[in-house]
C-alpha positions as CSV (number, residue, x, y, z in Angstrom):
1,X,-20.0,18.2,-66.9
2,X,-20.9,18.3,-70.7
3,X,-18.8,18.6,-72.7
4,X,-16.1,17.1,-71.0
5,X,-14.1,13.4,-72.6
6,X,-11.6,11.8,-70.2
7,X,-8.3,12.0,-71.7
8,X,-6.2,9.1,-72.1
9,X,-3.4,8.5,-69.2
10,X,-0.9,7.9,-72.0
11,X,-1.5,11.1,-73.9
12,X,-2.0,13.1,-70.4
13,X,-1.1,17.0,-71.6
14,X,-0.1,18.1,-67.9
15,X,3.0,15.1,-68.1
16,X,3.7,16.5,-71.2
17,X,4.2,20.2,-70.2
18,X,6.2,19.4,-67.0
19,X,8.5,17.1,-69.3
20,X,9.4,20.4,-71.7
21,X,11.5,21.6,-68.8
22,X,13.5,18.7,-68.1
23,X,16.4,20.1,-69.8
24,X,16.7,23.2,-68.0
25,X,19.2,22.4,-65.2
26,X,20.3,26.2,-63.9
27,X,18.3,29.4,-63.8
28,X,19.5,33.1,-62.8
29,X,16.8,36.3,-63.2
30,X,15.2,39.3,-61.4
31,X,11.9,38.8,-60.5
32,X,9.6,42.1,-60.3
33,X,6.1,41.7,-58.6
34,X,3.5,44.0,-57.7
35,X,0.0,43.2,-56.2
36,X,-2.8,45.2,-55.8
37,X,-5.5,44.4,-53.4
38,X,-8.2,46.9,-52.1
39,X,-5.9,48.3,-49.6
40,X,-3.7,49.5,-52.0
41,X,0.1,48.6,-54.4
42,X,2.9,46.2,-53.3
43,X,6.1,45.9,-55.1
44,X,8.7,43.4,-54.6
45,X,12.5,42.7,-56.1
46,X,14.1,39.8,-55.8
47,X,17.2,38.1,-57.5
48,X,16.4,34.4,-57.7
49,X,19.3,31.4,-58.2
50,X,17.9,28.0,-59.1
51,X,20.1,24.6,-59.3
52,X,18.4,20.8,-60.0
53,X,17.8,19.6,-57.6
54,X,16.5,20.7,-54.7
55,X,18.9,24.0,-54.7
56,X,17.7,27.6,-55.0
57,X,18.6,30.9,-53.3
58,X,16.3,33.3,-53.3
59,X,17.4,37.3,-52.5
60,X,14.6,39.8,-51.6
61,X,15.1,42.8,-51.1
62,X,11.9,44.7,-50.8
63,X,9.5,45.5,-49.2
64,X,11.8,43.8,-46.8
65,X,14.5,42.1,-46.8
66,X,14.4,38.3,-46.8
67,X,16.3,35.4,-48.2
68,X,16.0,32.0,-48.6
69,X,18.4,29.1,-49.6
70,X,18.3,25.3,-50.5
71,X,22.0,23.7,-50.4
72,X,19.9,20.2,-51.8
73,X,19.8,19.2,-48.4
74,X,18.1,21.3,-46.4
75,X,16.1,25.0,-46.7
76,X,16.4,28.4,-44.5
77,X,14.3,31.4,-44.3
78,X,15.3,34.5,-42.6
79,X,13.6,38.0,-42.6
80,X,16.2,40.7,-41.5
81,X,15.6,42.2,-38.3
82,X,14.0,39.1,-36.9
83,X,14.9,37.1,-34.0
84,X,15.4,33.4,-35.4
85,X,15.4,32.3,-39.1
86,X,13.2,29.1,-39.8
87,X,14.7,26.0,-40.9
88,X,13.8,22.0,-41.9
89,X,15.2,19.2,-44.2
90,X,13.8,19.7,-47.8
91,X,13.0,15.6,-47.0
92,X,10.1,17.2,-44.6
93,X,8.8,20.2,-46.2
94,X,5.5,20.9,-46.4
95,X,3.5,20.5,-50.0
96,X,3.7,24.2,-50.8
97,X,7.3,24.5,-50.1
98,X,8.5,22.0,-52.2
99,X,6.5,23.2,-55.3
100,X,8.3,26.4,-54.9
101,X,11.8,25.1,-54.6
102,X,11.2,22.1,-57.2
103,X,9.5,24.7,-60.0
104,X,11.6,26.7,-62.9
105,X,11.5,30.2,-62.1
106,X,9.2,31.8,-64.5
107,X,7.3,28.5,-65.4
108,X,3.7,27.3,-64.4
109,X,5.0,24.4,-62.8
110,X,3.6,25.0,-59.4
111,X,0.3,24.5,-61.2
112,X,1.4,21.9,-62.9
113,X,2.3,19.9,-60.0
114,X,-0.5,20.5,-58.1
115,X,-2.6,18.2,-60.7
116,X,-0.2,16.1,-61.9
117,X,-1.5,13.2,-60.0
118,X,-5.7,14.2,-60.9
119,X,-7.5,12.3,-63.7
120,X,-7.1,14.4,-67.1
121,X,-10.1,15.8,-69.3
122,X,-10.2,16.9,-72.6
123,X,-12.3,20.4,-72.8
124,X,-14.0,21.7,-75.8
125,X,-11.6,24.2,-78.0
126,X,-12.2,28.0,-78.5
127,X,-11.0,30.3,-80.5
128,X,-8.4,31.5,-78.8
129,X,-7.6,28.2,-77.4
130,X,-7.0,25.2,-79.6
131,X,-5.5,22.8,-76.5
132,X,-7.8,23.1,-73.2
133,X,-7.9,20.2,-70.5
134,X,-9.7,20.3,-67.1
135,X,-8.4,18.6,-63.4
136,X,-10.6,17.9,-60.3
137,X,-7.9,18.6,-57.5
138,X,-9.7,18.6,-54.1
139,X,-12.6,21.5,-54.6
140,X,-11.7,23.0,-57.4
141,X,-11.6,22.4,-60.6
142,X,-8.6,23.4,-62.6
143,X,-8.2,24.5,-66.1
144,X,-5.1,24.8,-68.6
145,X,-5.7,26.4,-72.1
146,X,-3.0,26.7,-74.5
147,X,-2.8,29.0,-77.6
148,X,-1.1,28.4,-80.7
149,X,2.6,26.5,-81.1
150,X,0.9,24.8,-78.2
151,X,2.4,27.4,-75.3
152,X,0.7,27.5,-72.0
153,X,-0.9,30.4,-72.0
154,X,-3.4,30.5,-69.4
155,X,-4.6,28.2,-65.9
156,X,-7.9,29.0,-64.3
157,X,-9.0,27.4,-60.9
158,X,-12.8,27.1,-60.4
159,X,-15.2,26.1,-57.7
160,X,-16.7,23.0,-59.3
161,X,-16.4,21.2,-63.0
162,X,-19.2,23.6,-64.7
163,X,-16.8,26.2,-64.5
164,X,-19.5,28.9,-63.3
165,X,-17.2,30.9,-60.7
166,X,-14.4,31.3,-60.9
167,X,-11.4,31.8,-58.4
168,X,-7.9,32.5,-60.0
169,X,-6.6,33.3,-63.9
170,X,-3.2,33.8,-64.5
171,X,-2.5,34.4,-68.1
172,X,1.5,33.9,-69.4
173,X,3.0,36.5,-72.0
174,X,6.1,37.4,-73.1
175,X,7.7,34.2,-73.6
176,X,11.3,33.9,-74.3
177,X,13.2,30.5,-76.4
178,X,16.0,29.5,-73.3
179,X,17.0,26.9,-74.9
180,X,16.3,25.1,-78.2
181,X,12.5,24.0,-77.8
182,X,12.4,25.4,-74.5
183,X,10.3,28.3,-73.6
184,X,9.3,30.5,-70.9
185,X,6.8,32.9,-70.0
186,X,8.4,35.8,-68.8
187,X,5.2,37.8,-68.1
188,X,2.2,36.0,-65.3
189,X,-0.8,38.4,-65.0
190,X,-3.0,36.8,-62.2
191,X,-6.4,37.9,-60.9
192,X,-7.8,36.0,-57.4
193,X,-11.6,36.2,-56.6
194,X,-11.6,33.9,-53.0
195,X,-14.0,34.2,-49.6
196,X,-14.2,37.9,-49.8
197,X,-10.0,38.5,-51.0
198,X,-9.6,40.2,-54.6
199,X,-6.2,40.6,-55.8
200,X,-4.3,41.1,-58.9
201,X,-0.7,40.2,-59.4
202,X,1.4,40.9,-61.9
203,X,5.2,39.5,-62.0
204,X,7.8,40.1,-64.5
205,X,11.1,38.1,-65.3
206,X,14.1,39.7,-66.3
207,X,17.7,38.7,-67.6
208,X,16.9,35.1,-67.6
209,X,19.9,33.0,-67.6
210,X,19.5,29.3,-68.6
211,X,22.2,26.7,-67.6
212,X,24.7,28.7,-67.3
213,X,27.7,28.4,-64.6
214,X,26.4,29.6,-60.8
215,X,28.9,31.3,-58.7
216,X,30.5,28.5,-56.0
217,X,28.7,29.4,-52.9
218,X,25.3,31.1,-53.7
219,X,23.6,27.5,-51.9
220,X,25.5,28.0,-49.0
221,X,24.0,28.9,-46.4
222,X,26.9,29.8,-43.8
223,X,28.0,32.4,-46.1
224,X,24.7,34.3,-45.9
225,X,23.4,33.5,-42.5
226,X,26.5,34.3,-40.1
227,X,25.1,34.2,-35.9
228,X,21.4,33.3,-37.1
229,X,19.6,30.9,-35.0
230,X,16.9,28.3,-37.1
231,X,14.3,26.8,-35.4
232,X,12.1,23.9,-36.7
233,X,8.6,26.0,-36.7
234,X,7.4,29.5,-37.6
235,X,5.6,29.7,-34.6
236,X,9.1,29.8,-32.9
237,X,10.5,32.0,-34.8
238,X,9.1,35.1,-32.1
239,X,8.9,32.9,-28.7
């Protein structure tokens, strides 16, 4: 690990880049993905709604159609055409669940929060990157880099601290000024090397909408879920 200088707690970057979106209360964009693995292209459209705290209402509709909506309380998932929708109190989601509903739509927060809690260390600069600090979180090692006017601009995850493999980039372009002081990436470019899976992702964010009003309704579920049945598990879902 050469190279590497614990950082202080009190000057702890990752705190610092999750408290730049604490003034972003509403969101409303399209998101356009499209991942390519060895078997081939997958594109996906979705119209994505997001509220502090704890709402969000998320419209896919392709490949297929799906939805999923937070009214603060408690989160359901339905895929058309399937029997039963899945459904739990936000209070007892599971890790990955909560990161998605709790993140700003187009930010890295999802990273972020995954190492918010891991000891910080301050990585030698490049070039390209002024800003770069390094997190043990379980096996991996992960890595932000940030380019100048201090943006985010790239998180790696790699199997150890020497950083000689490794598993995921995603770099962030394209980013757009919200709100005063408040910006967004609204292009993520991501390439996955893990156990034999190799994928690329790229995801786009358009007509991003910051604190503005949300249409009364879009978190409730009854208006989008009429003679669904929820059940606790996925694995029930199909039983």
């Amino acid at each position: 690990m050469a190279g590497i200088i614990p950082a202080c707690a009190a000057d702890r970057l990752v705190d610092e880049l999750l408290a730049r979106y604490d003034k972003v209360k509403t969101v409303s964009c399209e998101v356009r993905r499209t991942s390519t693995t060895p078997k081939g292209k997958v594109r996906s459209l979705s119209r994505v709604h997001y509220k502090k705290p704890d709402r969000i209402h998320v419209d896919s509709t392709s490949p297929i159609k799906r939805r999923h909506i937070s009214n603060g309380e408690r989160l359901y998932y339905y895929v058309e055409g399937d029997p039963k929708g899945f459904s739990k109190p936000v209070d007892e989601l599971d890790e990955e669940w909560l990161f998605s509903l709790r993140q700003v739509p187009g930010t890295a927060m999802k990273h972020l929060f995954k190492i918010d809690d891991a000891e910080e260390d301050e990585l030698p600069a490049t070039e390209e990157f002024p800003v770069r600090r390094g997190y043990r979180v379980g096996e991996v090692y992960v890595v932000l880099s940030l380019g100048p006017k201090e943006k985010l601009q790239q998180v790696e995850y790699f199997d150890s601290p020497e950083m000689e493999k490794r598993i995921l980039r995603t770099e962030y372009r394209n980013f757009e000024e919200v709100l005063p002081g408040v910006e967004i990436p609204c292009y993520h470019a991501t390439e996955l090397k893990f156990q034999g899976i190799e994928k690329t992702e790229d995801v786009q964010f358009l007509n991003m909408q910051v604190n503005k009003p949300i249409a009364k309704g879009i978190f409730d579920p009854d208006v989008y879920f009429e003679d669904v049945e929820f059940v606790g598990s996925f694995d029930e879902i199909y039983k």
